[in-house]
Structure formats: C-alpha cells, structure tokens
N, CA, C and O atoms as a MOPAC input file, in Angstrom:
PM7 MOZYME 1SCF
protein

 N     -5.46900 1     3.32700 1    26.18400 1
 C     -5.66800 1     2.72900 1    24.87700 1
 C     -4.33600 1     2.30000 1    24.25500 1
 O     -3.88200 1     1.16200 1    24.37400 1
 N     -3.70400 1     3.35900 1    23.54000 1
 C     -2.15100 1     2.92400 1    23.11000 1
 C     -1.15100 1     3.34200 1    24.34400 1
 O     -0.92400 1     4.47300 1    24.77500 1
 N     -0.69300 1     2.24500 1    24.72200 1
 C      0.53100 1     2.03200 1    26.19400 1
 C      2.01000 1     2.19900 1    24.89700 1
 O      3.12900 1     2.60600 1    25.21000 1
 N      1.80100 1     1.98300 1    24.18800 1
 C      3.54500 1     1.80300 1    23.53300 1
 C      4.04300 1     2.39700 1    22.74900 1
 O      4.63800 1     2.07400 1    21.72100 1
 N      3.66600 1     3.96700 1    23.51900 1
 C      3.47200 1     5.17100 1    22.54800 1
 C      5.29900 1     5.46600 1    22.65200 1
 O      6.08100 1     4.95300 1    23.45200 1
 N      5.56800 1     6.37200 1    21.65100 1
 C      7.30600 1     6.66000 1    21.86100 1
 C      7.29000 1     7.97800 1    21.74100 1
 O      6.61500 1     8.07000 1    20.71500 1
 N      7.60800 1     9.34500 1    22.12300 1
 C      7.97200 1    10.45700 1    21.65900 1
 C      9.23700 1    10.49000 1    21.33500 1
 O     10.24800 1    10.07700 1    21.90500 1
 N      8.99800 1    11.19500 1    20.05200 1
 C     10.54700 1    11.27600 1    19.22700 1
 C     10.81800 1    12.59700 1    19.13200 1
 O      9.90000 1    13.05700 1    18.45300 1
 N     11.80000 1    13.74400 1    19.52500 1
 C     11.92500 1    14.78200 1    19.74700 1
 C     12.97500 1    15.65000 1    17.93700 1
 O     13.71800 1    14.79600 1    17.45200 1
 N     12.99500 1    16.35700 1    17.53000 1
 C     13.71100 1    16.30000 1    16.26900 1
 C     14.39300 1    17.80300 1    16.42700 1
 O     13.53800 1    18.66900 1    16.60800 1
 N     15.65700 1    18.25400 1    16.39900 1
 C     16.23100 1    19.46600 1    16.48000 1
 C     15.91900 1    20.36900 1    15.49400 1
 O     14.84700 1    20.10300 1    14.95100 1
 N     16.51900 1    21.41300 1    15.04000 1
 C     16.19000 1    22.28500 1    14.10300 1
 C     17.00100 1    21.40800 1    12.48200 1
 O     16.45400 1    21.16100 1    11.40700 1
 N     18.33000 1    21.15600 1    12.89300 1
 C     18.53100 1    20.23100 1    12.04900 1
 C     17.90100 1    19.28900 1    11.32100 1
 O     18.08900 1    19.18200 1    10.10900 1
 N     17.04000 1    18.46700 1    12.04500 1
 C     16.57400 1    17.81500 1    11.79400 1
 C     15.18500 1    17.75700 1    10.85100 1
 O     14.48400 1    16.77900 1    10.59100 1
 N     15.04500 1    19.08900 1    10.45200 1
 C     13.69400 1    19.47800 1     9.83000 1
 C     13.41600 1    18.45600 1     8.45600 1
 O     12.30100 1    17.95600 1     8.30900 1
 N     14.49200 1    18.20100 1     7.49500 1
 C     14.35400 1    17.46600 1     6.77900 1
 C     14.07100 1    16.20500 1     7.19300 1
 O     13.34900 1    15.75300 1     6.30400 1
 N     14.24300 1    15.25100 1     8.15200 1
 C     13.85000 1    14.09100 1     8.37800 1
 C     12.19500 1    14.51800 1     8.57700 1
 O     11.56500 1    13.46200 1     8.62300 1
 N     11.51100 1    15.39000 1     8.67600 1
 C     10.05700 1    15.81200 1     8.81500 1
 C      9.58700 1    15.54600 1     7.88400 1
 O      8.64900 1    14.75800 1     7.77200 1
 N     10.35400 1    16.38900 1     6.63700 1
 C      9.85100 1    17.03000 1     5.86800 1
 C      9.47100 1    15.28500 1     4.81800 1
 O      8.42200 1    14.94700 1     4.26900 1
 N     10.89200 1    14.50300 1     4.91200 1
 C     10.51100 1    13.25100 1     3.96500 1
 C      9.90500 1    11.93200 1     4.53800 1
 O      9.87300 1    10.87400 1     3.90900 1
 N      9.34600 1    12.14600 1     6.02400 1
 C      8.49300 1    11.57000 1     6.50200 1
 C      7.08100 1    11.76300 1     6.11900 1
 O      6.18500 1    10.91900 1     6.09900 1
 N      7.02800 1    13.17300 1     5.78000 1
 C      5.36600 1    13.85400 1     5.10400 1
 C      5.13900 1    13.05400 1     3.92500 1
 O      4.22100 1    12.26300 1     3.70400 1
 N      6.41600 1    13.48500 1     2.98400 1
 C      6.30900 1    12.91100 1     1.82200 1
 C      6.55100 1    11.23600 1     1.66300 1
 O      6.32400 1    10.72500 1     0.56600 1
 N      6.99600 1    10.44600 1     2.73600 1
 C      6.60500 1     8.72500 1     2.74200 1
 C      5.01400 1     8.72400 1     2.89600 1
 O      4.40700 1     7.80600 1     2.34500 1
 N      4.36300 1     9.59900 1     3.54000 1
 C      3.41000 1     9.37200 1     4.27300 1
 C      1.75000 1     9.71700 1     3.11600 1
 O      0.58800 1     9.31800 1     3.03400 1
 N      2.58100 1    10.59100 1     2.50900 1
 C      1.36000 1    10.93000 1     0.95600 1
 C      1.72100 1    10.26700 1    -0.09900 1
 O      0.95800 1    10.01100 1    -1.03100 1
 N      3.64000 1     9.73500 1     0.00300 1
 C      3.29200 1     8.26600 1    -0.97100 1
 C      2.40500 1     7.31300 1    -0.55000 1
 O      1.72200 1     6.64100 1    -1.32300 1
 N      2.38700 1     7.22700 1     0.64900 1
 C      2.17200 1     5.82800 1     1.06400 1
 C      0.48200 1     6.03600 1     0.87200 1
 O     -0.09700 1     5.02100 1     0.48400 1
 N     -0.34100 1     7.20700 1     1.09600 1
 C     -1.51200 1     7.73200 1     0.88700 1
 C     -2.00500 1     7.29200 1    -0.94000 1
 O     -3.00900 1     6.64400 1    -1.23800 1
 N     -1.15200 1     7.76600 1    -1.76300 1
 C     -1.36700 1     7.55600 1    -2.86700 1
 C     -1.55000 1     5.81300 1    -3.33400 1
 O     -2.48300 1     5.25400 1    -3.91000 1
 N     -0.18800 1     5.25000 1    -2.79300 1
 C     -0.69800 1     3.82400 1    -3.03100 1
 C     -1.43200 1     3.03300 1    -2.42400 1
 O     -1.63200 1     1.95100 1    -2.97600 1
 N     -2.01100 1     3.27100 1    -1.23000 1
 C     -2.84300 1     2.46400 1    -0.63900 1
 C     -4.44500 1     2.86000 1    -1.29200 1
 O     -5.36200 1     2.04100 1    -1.23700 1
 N     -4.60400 1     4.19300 1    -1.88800 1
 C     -5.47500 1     4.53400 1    -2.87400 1
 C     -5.27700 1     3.43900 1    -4.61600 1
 O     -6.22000 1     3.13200 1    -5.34600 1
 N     -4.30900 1     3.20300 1    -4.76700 1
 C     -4.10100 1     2.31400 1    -6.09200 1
 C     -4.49200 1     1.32800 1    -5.47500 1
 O     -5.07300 1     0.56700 1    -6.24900 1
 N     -4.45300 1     0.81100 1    -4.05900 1
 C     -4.07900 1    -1.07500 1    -4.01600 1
 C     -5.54100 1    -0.75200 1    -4.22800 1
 O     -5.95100 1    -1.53000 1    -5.09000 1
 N     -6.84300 1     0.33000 1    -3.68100 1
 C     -7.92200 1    -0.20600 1    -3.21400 1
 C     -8.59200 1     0.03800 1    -4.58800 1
 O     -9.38800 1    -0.74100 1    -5.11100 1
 N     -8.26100 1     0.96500 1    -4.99700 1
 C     -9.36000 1     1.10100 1    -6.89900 1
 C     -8.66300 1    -0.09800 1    -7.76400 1
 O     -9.47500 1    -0.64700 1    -8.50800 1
 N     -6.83100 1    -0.82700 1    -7.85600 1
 C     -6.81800 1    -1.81300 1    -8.45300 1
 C     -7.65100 1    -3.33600 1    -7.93300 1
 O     -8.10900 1    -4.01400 1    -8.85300 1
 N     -7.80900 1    -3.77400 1    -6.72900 1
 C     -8.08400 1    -4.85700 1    -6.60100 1
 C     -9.79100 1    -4.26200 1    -6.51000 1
 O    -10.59700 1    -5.03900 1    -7.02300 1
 N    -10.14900 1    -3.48100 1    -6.14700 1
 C    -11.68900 1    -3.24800 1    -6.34400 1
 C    -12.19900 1    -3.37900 1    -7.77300 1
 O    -13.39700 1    -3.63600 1    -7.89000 1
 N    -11.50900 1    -3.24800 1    -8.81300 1
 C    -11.72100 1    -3.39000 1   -10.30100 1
 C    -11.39000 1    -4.86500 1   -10.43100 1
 O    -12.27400 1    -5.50000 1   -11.00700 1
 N    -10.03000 1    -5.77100 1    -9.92500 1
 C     -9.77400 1    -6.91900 1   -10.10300 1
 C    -10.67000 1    -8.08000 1    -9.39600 1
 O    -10.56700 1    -9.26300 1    -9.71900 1
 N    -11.61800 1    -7.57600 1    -8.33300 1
 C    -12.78200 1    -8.33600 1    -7.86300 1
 C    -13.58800 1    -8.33000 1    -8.45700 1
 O    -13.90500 1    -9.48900 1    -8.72500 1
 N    -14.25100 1    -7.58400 1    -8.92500 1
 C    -15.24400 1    -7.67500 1   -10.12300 1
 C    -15.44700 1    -8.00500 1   -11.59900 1
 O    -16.50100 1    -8.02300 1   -12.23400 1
 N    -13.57300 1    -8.39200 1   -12.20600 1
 C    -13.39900 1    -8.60900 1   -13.04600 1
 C    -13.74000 1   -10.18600 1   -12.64100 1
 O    -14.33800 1   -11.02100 1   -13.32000 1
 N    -13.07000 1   -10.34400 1   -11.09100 1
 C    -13.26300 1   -12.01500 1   -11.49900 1
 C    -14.27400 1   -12.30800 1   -10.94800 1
 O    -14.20900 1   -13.53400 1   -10.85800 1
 N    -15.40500 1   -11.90600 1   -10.40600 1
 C    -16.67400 1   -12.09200 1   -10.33100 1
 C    -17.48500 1   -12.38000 1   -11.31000 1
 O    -18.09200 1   -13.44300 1   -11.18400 1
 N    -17.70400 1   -11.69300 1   -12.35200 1
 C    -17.97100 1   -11.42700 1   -13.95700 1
 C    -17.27500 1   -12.55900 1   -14.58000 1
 O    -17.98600 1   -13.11500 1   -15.41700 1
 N    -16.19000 1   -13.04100 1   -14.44800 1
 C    -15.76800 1   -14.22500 1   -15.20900 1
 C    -16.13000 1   -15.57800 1   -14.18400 1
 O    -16.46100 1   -16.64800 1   -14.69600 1
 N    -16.06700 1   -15.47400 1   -13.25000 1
 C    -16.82500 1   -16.64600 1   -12.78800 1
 C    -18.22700 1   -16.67500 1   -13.01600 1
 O    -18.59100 1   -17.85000 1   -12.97600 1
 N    -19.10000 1   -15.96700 1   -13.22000 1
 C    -20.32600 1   -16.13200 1   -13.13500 1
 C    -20.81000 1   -16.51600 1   -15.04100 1
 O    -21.84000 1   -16.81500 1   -15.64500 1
 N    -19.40600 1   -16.28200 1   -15.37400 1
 C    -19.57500 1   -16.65400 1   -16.71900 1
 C    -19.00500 1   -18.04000 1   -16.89400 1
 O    -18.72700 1   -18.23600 1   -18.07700 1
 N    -18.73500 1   -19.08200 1   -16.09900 1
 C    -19.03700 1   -20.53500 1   -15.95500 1
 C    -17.28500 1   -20.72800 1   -16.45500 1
 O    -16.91900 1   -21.70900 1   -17.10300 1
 N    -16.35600 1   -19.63400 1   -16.02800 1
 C    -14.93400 1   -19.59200 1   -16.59600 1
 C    -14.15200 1   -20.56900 1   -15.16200 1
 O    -14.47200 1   -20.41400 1   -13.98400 1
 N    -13.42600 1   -21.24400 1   -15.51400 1
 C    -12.42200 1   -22.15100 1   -14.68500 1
 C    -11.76600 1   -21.09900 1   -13.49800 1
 O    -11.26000 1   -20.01000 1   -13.76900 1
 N    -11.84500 1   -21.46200 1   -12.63000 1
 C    -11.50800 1   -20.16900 1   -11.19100 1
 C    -10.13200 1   -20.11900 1   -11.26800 1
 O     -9.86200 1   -18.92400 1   -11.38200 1
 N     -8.89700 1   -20.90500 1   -11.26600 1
 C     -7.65100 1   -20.41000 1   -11.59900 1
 C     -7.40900 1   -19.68800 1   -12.80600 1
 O     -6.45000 1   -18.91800 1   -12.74800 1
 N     -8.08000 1   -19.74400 1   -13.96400 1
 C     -7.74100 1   -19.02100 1   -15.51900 1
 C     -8.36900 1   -17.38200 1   -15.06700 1
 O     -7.84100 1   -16.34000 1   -15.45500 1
 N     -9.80700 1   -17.46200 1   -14.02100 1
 C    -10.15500 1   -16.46600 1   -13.74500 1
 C     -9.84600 1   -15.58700 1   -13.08100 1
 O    -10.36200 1   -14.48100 1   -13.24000 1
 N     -8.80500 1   -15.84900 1   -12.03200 1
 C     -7.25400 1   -15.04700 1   -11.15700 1
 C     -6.94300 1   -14.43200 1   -12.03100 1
 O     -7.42700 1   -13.33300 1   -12.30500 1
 N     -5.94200 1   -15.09100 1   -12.74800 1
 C     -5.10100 1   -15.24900 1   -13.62300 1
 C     -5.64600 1   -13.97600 1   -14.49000 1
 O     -4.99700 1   -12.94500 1   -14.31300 1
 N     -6.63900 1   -13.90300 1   -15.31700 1
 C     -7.34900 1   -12.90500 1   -16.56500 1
 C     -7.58900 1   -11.80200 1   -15.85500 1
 O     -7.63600 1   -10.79000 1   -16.55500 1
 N     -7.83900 1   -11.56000 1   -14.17900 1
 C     -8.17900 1   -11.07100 1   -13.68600 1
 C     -7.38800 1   -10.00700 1   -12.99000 1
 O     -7.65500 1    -9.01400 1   -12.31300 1
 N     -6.45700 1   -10.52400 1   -13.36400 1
 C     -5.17500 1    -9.61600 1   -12.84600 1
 C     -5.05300 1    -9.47200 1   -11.47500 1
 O     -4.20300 1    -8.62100 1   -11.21300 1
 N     -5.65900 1   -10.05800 1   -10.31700 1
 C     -5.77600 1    -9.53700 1    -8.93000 1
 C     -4.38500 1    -9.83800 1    -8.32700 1
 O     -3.94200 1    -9.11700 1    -7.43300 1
 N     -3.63500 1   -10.98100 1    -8.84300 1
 C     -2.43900 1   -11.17100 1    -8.16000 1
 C     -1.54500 1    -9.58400 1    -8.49900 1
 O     -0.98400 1    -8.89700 1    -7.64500 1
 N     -1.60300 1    -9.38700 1    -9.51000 1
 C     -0.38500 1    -8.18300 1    -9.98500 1
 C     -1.35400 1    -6.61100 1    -9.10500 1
 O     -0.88900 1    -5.78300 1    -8.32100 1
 N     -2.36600 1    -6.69800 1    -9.50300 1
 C     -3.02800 1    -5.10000 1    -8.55000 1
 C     -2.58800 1    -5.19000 1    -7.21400 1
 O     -2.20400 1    -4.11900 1    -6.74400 1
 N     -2.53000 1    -6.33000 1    -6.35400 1
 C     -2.20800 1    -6.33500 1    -5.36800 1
 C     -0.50900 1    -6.13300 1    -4.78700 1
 O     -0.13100 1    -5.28200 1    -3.98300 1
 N      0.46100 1    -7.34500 1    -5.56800 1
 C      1.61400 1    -7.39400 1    -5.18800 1
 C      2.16900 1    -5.87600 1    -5.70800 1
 O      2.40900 1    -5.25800 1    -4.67100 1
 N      2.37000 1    -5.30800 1    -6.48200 1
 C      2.78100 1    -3.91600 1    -7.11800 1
 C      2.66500 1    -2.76200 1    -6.05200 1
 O      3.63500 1    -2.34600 1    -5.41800 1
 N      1.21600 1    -2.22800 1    -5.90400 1
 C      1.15400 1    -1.05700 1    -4.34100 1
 C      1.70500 1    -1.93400 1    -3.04500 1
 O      2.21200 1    -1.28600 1    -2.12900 1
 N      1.63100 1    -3.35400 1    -2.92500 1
 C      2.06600 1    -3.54600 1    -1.51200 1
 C      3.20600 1    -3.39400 1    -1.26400 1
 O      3.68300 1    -2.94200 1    -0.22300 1
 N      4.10300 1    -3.99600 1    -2.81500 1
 C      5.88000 1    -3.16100 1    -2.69400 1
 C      5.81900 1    -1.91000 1    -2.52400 1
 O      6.17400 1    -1.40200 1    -1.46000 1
 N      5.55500 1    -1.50700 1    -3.10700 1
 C      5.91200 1     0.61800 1    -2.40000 1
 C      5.26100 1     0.90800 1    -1.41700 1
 O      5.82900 1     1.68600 1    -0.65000 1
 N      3.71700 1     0.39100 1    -0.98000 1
 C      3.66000 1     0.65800 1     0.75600 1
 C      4.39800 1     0.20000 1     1.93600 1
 O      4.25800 1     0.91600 1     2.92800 1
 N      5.46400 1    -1.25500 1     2.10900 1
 C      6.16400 1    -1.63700 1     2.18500 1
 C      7.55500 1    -1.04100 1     2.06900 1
 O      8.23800 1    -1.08500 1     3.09200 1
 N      7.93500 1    -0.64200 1     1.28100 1
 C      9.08000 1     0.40000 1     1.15700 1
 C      8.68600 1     1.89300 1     2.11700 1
 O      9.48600 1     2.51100 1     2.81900 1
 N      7.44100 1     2.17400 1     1.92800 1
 C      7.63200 1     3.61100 1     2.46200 1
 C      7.10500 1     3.38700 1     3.94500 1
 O      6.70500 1     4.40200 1     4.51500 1
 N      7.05900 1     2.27300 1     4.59100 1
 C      6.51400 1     1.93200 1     5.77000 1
 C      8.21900 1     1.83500 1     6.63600 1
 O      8.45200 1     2.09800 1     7.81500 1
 N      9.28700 1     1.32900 1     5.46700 1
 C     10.69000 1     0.61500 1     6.44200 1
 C     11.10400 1     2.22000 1     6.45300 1
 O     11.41000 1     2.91900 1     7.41900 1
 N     11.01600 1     2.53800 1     5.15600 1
 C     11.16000 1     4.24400 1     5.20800 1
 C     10.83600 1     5.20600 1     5.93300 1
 O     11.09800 1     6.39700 1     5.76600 1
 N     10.14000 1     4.61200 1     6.92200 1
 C      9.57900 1     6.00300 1     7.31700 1
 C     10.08200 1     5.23200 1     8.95700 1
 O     10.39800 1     5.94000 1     9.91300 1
 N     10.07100 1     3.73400 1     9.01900 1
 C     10.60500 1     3.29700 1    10.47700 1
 C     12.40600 1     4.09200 1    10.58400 1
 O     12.84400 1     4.49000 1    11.66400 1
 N     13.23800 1     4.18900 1     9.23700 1
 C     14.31000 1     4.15600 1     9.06100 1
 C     14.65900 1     5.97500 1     9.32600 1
 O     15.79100 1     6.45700 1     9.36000 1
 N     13.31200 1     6.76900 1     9.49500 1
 C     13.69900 1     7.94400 1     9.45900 1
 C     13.33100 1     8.32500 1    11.10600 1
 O     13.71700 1     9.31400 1    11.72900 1
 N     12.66800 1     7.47400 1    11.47300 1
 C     12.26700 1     7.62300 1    12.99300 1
 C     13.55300 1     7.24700 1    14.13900 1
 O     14.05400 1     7.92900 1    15.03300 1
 N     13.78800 1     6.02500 1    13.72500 1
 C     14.80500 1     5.44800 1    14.76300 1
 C     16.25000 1     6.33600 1    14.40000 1
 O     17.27900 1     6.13100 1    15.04300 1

C-alpha cells in the first residue's frame, strides 16, 4: 500500500522533538476542526442568501467563506512545514 514509508529513529535527546511534534499535531487537530465548523456555517450562510434572490459575489463576500477558510489553512500550513522541519 504505502512504498515511501521512512523510519525516523530519535535518541534520548531527542525526546523534545517528540514531544512538539504531538503538540503540531493537536494544533493542527484543533484547526482543521475550525476550518470544518467555519466554512460549514459559511456554506449555509451563503446558501440562505442565495436563495434569497441576493447577487452571488455580494453573497461570498457577506458570507464570509473566503476569510473561514484562508485563516485555519495558514496555521495548518504552518504546523504541517513544522512538523516536516522537526522530522528531517
């Protein structure tokens, strides 16, 4: 199934690179929980305004879906290079 597997071996030293890999890994848990309750609220906002006969760009826009989205994808993004940056 996965061929391009890597084992990464970590000394006793090394316990802290563990330890803030856990913690990229329950940030990264927490915001991928925001991206999905913000844009799940921002789909239905603009569902509800389209069906209310509202202009489809003003309805983005009111709808906030651009900002729910771009906001968690920066910090999942950060804790994704973060966590490549603690591996290699």
């Amino acid at each position: 199934m996965e061929k391009n597997i890597k084992d990464v071996n970590f000394s006793e030293k090394d316990t802290w690179k563990i330890e803030a890999m856990e913690n990229e890994v329950e940030r990264q848990k927490e915001f991928l929980w925001l991206l999905f309750s913000a844009v799940t609220v921002s789909i239905f906002l603009l569902v509800y305004k389209l069906r209310n006969r509202m202009i489809f760009w003003k309805a983005i826009i009111e709808s906030n879906i651009i900002s729910s989205v771009l906001f968690p994808i920066f910090h999942i993004s950060s804790s994704l290079n973060r966590i490549s940056n603690l591996i290699s």
